[in-house]
C-alpha positions as a Markdown table, in Angstrom:
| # | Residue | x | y | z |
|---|---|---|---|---|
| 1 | Unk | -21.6 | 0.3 | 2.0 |
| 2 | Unk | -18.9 | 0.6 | 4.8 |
| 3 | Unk | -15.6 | 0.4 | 3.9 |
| 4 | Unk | -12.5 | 0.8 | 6.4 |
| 5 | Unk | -8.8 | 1.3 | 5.6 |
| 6 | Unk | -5.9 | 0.7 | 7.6 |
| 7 | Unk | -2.0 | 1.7 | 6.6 |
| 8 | Unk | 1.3 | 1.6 | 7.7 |
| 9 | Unk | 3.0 | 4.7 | 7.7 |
| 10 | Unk | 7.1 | 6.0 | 7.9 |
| 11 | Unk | 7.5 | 9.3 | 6.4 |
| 12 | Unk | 5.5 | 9.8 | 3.5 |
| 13 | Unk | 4.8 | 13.4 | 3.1 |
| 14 | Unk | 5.4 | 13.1 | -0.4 |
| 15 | Unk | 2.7 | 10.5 | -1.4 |
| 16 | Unk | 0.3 | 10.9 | 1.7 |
| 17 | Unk | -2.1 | 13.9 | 0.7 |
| 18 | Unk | -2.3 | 11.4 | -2.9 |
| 19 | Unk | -3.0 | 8.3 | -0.7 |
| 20 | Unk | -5.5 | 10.4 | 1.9 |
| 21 | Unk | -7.7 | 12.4 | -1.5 |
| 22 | Unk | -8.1 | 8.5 | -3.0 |
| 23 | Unk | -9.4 | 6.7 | -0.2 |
| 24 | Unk | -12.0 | 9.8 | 0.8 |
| 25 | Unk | -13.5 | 9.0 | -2.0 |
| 26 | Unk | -15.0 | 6.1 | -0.1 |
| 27 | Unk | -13.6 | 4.6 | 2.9 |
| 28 | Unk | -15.7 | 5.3 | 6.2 |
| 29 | Unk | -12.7 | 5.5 | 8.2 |
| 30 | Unk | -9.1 | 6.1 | 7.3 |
| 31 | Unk | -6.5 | 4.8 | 10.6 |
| 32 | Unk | -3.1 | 4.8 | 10.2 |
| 33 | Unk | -0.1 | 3.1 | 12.1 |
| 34 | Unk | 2.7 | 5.7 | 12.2 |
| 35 | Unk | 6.0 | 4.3 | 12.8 |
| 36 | Unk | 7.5 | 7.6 | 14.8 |
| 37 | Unk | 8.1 | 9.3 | 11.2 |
| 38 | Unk | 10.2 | 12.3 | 11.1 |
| 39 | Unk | 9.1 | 14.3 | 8.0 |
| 40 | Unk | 5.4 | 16.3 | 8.4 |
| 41 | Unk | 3.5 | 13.2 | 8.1 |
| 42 | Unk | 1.8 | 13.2 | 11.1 |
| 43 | Unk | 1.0 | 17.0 | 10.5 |
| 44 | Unk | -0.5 | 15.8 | 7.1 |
| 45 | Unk | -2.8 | 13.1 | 8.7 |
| 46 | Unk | -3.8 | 14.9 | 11.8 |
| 47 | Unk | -4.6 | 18.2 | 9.3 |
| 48 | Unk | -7.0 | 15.7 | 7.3 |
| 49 | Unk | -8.8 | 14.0 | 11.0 |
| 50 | Unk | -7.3 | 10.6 | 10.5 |
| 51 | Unk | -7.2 | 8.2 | 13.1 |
| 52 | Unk | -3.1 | 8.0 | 13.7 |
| 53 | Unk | -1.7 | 5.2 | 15.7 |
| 54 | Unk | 2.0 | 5.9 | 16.7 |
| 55 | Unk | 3.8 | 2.8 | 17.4 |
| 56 | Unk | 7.8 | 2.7 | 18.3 |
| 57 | Unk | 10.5 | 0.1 | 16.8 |
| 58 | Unk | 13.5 | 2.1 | 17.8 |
| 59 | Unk | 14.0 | 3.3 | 14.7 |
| 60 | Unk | 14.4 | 0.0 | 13.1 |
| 61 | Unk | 12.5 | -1.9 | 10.6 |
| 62 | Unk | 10.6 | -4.5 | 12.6 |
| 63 | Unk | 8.6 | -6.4 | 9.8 |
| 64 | Unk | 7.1 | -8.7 | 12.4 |
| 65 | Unk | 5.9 | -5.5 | 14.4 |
| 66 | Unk | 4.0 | -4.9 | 10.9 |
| 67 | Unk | 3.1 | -8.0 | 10.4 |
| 68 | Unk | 1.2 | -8.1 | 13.7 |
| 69 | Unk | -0.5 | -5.1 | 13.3 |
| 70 | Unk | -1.4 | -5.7 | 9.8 |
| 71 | Unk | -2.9 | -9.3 | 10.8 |
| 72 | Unk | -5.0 | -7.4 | 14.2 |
| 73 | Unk | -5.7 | -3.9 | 13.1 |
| 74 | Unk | -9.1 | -4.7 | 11.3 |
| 75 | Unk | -10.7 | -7.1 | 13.8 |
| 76 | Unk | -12.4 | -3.9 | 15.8 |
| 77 | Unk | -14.0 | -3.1 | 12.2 |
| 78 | Unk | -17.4 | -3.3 | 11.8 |
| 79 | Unk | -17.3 | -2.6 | 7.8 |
| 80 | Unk | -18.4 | -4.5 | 4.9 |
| 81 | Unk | -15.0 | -4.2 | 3.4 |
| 82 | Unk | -11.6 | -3.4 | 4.8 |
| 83 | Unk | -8.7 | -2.4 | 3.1 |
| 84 | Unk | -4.6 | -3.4 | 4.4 |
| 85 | Unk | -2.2 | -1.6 | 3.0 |
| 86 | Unk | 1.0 | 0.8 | 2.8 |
| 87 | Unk | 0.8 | 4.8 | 2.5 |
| 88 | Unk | 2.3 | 4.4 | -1.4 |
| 89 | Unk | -0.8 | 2.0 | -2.2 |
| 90 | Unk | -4.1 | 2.6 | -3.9 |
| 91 | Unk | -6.5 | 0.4 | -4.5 |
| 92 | Unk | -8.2 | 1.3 | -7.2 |
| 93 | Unk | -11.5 | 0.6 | -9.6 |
| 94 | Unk | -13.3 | 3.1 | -11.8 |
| 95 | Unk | -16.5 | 1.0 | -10.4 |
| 96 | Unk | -15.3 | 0.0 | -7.2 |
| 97 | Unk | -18.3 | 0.4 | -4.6 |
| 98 | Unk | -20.5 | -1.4 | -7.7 |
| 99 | Unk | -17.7 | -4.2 | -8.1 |
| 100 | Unk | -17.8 | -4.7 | -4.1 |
| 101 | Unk | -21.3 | -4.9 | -4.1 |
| 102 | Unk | -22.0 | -7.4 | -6.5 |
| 103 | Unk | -18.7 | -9.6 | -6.1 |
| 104 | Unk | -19.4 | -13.4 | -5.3 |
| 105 | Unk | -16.1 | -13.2 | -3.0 |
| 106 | Unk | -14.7 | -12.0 | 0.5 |
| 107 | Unk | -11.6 | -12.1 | 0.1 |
| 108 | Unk | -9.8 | -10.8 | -2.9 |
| 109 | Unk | -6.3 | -10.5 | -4.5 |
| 110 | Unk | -5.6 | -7.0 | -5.9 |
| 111 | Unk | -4.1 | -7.0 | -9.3 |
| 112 | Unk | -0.4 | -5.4 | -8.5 |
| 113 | Unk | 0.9 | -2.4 | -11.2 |
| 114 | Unk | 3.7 | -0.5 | -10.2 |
| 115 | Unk | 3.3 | 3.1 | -11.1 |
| 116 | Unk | 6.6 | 4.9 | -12.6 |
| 117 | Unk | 7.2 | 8.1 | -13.4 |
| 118 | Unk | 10.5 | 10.4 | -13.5 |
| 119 | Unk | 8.9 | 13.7 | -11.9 |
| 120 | Unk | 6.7 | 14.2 | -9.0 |
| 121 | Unk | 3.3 | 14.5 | -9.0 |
| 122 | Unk | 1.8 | 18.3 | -9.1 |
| 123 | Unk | -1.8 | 17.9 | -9.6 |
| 124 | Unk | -4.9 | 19.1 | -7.1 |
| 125 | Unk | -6.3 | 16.0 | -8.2 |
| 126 | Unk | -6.2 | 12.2 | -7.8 |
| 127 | Unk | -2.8 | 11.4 | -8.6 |
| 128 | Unk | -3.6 | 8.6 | -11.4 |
| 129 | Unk | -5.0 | 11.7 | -13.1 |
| 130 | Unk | -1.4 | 12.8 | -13.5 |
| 131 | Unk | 0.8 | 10.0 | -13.3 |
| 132 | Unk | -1.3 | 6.9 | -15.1 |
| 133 | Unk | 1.7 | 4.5 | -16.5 |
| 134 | Unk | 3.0 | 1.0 | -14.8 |
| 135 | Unk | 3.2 | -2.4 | -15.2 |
| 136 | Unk | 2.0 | -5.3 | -14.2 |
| 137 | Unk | 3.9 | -6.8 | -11.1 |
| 138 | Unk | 3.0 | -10.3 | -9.9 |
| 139 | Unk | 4.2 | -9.6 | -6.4 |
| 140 | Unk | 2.0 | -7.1 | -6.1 |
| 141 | Unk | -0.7 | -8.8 | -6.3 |
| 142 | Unk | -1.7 | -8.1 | -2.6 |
| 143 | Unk | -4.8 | -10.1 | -1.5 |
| 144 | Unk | -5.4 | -7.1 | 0.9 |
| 145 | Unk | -9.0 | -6.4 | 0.8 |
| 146 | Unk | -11.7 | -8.6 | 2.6 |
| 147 | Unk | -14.6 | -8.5 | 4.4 |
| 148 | Unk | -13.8 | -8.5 | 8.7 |
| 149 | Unk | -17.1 | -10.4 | 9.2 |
| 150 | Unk | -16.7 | -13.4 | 7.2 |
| 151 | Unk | -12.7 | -13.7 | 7.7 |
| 152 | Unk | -11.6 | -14.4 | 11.0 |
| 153 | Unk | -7.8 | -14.5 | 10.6 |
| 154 | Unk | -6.0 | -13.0 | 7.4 |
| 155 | Unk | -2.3 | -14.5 | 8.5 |
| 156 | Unk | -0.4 | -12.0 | 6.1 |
| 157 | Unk | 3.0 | -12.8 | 5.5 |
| 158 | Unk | 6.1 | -10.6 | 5.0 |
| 159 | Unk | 5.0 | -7.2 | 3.1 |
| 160 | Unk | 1.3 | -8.6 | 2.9 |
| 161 | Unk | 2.6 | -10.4 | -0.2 |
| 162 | Unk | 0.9 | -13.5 | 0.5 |
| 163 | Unk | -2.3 | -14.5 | 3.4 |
| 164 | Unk | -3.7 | -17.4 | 4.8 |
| 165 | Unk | -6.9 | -16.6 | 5.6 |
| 166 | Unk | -9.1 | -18.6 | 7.6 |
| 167 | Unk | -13.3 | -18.6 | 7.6 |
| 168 | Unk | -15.5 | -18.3 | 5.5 |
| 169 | Unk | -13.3 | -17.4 | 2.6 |
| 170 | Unk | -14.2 | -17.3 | -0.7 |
| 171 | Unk | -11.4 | -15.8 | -2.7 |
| 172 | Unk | -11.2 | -13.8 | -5.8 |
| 173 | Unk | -8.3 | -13.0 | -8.2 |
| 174 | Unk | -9.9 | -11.8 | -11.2 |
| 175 | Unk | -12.3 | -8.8 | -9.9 |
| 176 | Unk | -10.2 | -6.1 | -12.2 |
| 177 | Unk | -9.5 | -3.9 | -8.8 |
| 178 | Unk | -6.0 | -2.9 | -9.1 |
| 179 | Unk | -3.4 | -2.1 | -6.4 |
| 180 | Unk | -1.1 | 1.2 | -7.9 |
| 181 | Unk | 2.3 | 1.2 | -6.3 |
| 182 | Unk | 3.6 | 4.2 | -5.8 |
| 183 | Unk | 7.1 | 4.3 | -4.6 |
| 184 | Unk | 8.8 | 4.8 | -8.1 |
| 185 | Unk | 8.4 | 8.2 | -8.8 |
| 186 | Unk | 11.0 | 10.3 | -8.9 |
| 187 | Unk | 14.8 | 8.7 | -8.6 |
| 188 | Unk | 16.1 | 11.3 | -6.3 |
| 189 | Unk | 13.4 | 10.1 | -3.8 |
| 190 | Unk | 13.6 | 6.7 | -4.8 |
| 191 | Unk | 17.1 | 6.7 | -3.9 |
| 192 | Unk | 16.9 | 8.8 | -0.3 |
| 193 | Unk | 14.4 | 6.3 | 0.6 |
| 194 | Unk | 16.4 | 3.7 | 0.2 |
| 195 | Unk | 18.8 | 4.9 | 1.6 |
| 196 | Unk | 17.1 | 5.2 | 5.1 |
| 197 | Unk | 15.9 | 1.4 | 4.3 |
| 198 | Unk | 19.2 | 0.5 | 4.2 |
| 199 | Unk | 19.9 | 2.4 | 7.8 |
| 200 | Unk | 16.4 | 1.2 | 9.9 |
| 201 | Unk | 16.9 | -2.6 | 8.4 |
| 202 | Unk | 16.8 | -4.8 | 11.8 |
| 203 | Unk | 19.0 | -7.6 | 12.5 |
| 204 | Unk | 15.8 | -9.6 | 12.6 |
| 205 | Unk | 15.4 | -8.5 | 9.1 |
| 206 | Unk | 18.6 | -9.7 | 7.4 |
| 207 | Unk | 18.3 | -12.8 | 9.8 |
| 208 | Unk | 15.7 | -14.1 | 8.0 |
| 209 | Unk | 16.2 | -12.2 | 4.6 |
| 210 | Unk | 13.5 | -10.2 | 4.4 |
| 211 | Unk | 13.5 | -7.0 | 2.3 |
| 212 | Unk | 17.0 | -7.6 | 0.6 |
| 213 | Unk | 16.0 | -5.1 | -1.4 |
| 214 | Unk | 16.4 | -2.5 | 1.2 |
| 215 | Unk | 20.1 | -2.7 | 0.5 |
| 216 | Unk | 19.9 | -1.5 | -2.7 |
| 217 | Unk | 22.4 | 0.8 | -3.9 |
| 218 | Unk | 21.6 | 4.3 | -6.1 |
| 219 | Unk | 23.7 | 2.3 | -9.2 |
| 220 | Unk | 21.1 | -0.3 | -9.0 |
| 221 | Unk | 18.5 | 1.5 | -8.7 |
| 222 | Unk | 19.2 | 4.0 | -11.1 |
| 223 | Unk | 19.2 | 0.6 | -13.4 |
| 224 | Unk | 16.7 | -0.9 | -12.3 |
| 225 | Unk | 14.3 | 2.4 | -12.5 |
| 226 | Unk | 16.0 | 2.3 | -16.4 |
| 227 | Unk | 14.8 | -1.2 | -17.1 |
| 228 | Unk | 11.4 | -1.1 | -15.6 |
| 229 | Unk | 10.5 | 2.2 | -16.9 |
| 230 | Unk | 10.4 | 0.9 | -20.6 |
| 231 | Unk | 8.0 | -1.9 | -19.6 |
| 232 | Unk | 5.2 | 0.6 | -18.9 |
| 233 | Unk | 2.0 | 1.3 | -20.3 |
| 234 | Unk | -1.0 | 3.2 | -19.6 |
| 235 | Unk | -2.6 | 1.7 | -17.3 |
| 236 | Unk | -5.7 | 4.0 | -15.6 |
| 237 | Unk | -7.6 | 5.6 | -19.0 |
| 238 | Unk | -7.7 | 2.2 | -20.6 |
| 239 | Unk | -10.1 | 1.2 | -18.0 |
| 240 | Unk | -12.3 | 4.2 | -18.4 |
């Protein structure tokens, strides 16, 4: 089985060598969309041969430039699967080339955890190994992996939250692959990160209201991190 996975990249040195160790497991080819990051990103993906895609937005965040390259980047792919996704997402199974082999579907909705921890990760390893406790987020639900040959048009919305796609789709929510979010792991990161959020948001962006949440301040953050952080559980060794 051929699997391809394409991400969108803006300085991720943190999370990166986590993201590239998971998806050599078994994707084919790994291509990434780097938008101009400043941080040793690029060194990380170039040190590991992955296929890396600059593309410039001035230093803004341009969702419809990722929404375009998101809904195009996979239509070259001649894989039985492809994966769409961010640098701090994983998609995950303990049985995943089995599951994609003998799934009725092709098209399917991930099932969304966010992944919270207070320290960074440390482990050689995959970093689920280390850092195995989230939740169950709705919106993260990403219906982000399909097969190229039988979907024709995936029409992602803002964030890849939603799709329309159009062909011969027959979609699957209920597979048990997972998408683990990996953004909240450490608040002094957390908070840095949205703080250049805050900085590259567009005026396209707040015209339209997407990614309010870029705006958040530490204080809410801080509380926010508090209030999600008791709603996790383990979520990775009760599936093995």
């Amino acid at each position: 089985m051929k699997i391809d996975v394409f991400a969108i990249c803006y300085n991720e040195e943190i999370i990166l060598p986590y993201f590239l160790r998971h998806y050599k497991q078994f994707a084919n080819n790994i291509t990434i969309y780097d938008n101009m990051s400043t941080d040793n990103s690029v060194k990380i993906m170039n040190e590991n041969g992955v296929n890396v895609i600059p593309f410039d937005t001035n230093n803004m965040f341009e969702e419809s430039v990722l929404i375009n390259i998101r809904n195009t980047c996979w239509k070259n792919s001649d894989a039985d699967w492809v994966i769409v996704c961010d640098t701090d997402e994983l998609i995950y199974h303990p049985n995943l080339i089995e599951t994609l082999e003998t799934i009725d579907a092709t098209h399917i909705v991930t099932e969304g955890h966010e992944m919270m921890s207070e320290i960074l990760p440390t482990t050689d390893g995959q970093i689920y190994d280390e850092l195995s406790r989230g939740f169950f987020k709705v919106d993260y639900s990403k219906p982000c992996l399909f097969k190229p040959s039988e979907i024709k048009e995936i029409d992602f919305g803002p964030g890849s939250h939603t799709a329309t796609p159009n062909g011969n789709v027959i979609s699957v929510n209920n597979s048990g692959i997972k998408l683990l979010h990996y953004k909240y792991l450490n608040r002094e990161v957390l908070i840095n990160k949205y703080s250049h959020y805050a900085i590259r948001q567009s005026p396209e962006m707040k015209s339209n209201g997407w990614g309010n949440y870029q705006q958040w301040t530490a204080d809410v953050l801080n509380k926010q991190f508090d209030e999600w952080l008791v709603n996790c559980s383990e979520i990775i060794n009760t599936l093995r």
